[in-house]
TIKEPA-143458 format. One record per residue (C-alpha): x, y negated, z; residue in three letters. Coordinates in nm, 4 decimals. Example, Ala and Ser with C-alpha at 12.3 -4.5 7.8 and 13.67 -1.06 7.14 Angstrom:
xx, yy, zz, rest
1.2300, 0.4500, 0.7800, ALA
1.3670, 0.1060, 0.7140, SER
! end
This chain:
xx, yy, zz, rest
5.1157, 0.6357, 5.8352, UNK
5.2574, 0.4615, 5.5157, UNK
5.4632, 0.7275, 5.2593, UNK
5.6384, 0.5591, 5.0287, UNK
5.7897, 0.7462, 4.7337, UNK
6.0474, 0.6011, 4.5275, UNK
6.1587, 0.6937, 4.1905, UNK
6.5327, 0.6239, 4.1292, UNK
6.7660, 0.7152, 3.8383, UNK
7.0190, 0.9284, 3.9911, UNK
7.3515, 0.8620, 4.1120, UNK
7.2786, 0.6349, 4.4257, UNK
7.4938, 0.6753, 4.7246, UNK
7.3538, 0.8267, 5.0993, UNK
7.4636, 0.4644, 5.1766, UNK
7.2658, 0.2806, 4.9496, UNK
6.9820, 0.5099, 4.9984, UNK
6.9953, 0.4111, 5.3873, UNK
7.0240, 0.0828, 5.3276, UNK
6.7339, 0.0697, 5.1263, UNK
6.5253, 0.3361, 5.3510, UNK
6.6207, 0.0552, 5.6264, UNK
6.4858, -0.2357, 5.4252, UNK
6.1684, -0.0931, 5.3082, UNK
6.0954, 0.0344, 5.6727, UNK
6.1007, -0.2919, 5.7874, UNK
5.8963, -0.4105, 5.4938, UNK
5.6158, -0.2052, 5.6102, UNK
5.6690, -0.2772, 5.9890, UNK
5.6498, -0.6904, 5.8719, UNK
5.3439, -0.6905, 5.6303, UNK
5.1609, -0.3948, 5.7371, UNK
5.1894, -0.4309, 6.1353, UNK
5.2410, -0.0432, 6.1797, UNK
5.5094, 0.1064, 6.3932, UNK
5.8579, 0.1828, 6.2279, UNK
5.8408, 0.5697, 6.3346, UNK
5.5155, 0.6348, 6.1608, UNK
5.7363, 0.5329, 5.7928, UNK
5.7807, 0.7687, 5.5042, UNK
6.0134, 0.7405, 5.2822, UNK
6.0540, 0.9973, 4.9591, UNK
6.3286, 1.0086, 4.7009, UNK
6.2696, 1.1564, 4.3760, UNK
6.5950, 1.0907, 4.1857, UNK
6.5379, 1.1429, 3.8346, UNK
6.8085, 1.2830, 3.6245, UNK
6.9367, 1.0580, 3.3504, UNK
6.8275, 1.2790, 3.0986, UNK
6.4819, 1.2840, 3.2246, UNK
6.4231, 0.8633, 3.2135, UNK
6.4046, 0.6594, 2.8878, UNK
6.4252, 0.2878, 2.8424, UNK
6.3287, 0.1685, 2.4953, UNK
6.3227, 0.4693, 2.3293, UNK
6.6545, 0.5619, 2.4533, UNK
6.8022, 0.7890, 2.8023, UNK
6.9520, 0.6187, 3.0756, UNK
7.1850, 0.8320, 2.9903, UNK
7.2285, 0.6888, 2.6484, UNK
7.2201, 0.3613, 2.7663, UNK
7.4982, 0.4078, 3.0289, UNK
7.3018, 0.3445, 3.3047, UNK
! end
């Protein structure tokens, strides 16, 4: 059973999130040969506050 646990800056929409839950799913089903129901997929969204690029918050940086 493949868990995958993705780390995101917050702010994504539930739309983008499927999308990419969708993509990644199939990812594993292609290159892995295991069965799409036996996926896992985690978000951690990070706040902006809480993720530096450079020295600097995404926040900061306007991302």
């Amino acid at each position: 059973m493949p868990v995958m646990q993705i780390y995101l800056i917050e702010g994504r929409t539930p739309a983008q999130k499927e999308a990419f839950i969708a993509e990644v799913t199939q990812a594993a089903v292609d290159t892995l040969g295991v069965e799409a129901a036996s996926v896992r997929v985690m978000f951690l969204d990070v706040p902006k506050t809480d993720y530096a690029i450079g020295g600097k918050t995404a926040l900061a940086l306007g991302r």
